[in-house]
N, C-alpha and C positions, 0 to 999 in steps of 0.2 A: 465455449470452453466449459467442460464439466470439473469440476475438483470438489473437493470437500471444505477447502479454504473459508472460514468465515469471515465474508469482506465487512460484514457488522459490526465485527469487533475490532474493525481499524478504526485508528484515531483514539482509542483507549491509553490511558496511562498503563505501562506495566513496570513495575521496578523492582523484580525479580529478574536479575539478567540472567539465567541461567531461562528462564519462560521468554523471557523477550527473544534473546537469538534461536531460540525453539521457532516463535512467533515469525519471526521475520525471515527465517530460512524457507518457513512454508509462505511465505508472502511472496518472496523472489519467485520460488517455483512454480507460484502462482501468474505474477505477472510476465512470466517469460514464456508461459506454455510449459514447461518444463516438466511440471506434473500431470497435464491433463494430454502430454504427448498430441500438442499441435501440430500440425501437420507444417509443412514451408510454405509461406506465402511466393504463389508463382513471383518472378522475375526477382528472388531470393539472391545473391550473390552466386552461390554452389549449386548447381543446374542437378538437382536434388526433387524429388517429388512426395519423399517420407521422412518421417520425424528420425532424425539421428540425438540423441539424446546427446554425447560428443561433443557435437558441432552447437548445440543448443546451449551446452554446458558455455563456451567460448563465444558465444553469440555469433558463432558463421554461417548462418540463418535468420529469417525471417519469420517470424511466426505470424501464421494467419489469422490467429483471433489475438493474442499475446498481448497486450499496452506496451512491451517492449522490446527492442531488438539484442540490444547489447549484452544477454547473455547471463548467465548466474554469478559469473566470476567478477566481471566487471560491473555487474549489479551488488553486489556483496562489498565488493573494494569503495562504491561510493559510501553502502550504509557504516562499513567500519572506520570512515576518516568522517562522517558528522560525527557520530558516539565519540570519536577522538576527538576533536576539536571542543565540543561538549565539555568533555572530560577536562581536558587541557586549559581549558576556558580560553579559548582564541577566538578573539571578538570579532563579528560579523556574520552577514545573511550569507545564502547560499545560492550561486546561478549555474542554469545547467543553459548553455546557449547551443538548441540543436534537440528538441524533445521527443520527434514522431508523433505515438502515440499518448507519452507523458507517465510513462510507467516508472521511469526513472527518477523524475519530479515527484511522482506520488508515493512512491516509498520514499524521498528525502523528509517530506513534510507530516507521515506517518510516524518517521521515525522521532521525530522532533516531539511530534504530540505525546511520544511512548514518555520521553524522556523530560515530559513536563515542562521544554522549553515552550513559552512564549512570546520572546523577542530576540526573535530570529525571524527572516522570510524567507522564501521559495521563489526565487525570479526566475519566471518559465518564459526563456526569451527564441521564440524561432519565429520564420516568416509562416508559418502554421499553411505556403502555398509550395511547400519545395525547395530546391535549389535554387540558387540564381545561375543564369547563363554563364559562362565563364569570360572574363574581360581578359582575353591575352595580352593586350598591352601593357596594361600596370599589372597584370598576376601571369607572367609567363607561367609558371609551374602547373598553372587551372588551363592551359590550351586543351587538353585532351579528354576535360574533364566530361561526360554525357551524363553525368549525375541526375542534371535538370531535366533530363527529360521521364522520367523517373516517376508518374503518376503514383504509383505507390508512396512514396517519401512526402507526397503532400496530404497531409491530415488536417484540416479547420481545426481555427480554433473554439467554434462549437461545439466540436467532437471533443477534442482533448478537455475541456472544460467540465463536457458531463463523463467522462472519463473520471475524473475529481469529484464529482459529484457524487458516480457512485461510489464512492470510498467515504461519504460523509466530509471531504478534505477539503472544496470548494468554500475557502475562510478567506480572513482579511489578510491572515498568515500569505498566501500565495499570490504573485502579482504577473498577470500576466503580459510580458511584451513582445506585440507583432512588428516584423517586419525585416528587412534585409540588417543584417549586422555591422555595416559600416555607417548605418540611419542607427540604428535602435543602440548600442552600443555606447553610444556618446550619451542617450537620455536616464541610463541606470540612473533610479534614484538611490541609491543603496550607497553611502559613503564609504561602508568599510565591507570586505567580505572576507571569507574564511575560507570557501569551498568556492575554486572555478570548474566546470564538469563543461569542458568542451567536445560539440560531438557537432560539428559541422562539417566533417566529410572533405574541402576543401584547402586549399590556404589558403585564402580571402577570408572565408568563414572560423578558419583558426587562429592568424595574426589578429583580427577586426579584434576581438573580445582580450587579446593579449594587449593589446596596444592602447587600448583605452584603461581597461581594469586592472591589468598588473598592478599597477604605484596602488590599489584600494586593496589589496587583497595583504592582511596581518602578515605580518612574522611570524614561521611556525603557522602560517595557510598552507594549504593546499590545491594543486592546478590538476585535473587529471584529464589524459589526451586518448578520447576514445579510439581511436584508428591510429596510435601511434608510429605502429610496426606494421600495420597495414597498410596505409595509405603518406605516400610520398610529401604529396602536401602537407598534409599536417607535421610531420616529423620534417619538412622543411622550413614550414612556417616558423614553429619552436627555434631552432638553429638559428632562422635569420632577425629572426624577435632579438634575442639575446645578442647579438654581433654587433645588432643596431644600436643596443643598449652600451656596449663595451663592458659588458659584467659575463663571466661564465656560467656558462646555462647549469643550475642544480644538478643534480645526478638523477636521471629517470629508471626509475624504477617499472620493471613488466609488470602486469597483473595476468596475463596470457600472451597467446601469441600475438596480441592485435591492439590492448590499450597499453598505456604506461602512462604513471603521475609523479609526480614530483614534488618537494617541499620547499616553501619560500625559505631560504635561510633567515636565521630567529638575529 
């Protein structure tokens, strides 16, 4: 991926927010493809063989070089509810459960750097090997799921690490947890959080991280569900989270056609 993007000067303080979203606009672009018009990574969703800028925009693509898939729109929606939270002062670290490449994680923990937080972390929690097979019997809704077979969706966590590395972002700030989400989900050490950035494709992978961290996550936090409108599971996971709970689920807000996030009520 060519661009003009200087990934050197990530992890700098900038507090000029008028330079900062300058800054971080060319970041997205950057780690989406978006600017260097990447091409679709084969077995992409939308059986596409050239860059539609679009579809890129909404993350209905795969980028072939890109750290991430999710798109400018839904990449942007995470960085403006850290800054809000920031701003807000809504206490807690930040997990995104479902990373890829880790491009989304790495502009969380860039942004954090711009904005001179220091105690806050970055919990970059996926099984860094893929999907899991789908257990019909306790997750009727995952019967159809062929996600796991999915070579592309497993990225090491080798990879994604020096992914962070080159960003100068590979700090104490970031803590990385492997493994299946109904194992790793129970271990957060993070008591209190602020941001859930759920992207697990599933509803195993999208209840798991509700079920456990919902009660840690502030008043006036934020949940956001990258396949909301896209994928079934997830938008059923949500529904049956909340019914289980006896509390009515937040109002979900779109970011596209595909994620929507929500606010814990304060």
């Amino acid at each position: 991926m060519t661009t003009e993007f200087d990934v050197a000067a990530v992890g700098q303080p900038i507090d000029d927010p008028e330079r900062r979203a300058e800054f971080f606009d060319a970041m997205e672009d950057f780690l989406t493809g978006y600017s260097a018009a990447d091409p679709p990574l084969p077995g992409s969703p939308l059986p596409i063989t050239e860059y539609n800028a679009d579809y890129r925009d909404e993350g209905l693509d795969w980028p072939a070089t890109g750290l991430t898939m999710v798109g400018r729109r839904r990449l942007r929606n995470f960085r403006f509810l850290i800054e809000q939270v920031v701003r807000d002062d809504i206490p807690g670290d930040i997990i995104e459960t479902g990373v890829w490449r880790g491009g989304a994680s790495i502009l969380a923990r860039a942004v954090l750097a711009a904005l001179r937080v220091t105690d806050r972390t970055i919990i970059v929690a996926d099984s860094f090997d893929g999907l899991p097979p789908p257990d019909p019997e306790k997750w009727p809704a995952d019967s159809r799921s062929t996600l796991y077979k999915l070579d592309a969706l497993a990225v090491s966590l080798e990879q994604v690490q020096a992914n962070f590395a080159r960003f100068g972002l590979l700090d104490d700030q970031v803590v990385f947890l492997k493994g299946w989400f109904r194992d790793t989900m129970p271990q957060v050490q993070s008591p209190i959080l602020a941001i859930m950035r759920l992207d697990g494709d599933m509803y195993e992978s999208t209840i798991d991280p509700l079920v456990h961290l919902y009660d840690r996550l502030s008043p006036g936090g934020w949940v956001i569900v990258d396949d909301y409108y896209l994928l079934q599971g997830c938008s059923g996971a949500v529904t049956d989270f909340f019914e289980m709970r006896g509390i009515d689920a937040p109002p979900m807000q779109a970011i596209d056609r595909v994620g929507g996030f929500f606010q814990k009520p304060a």
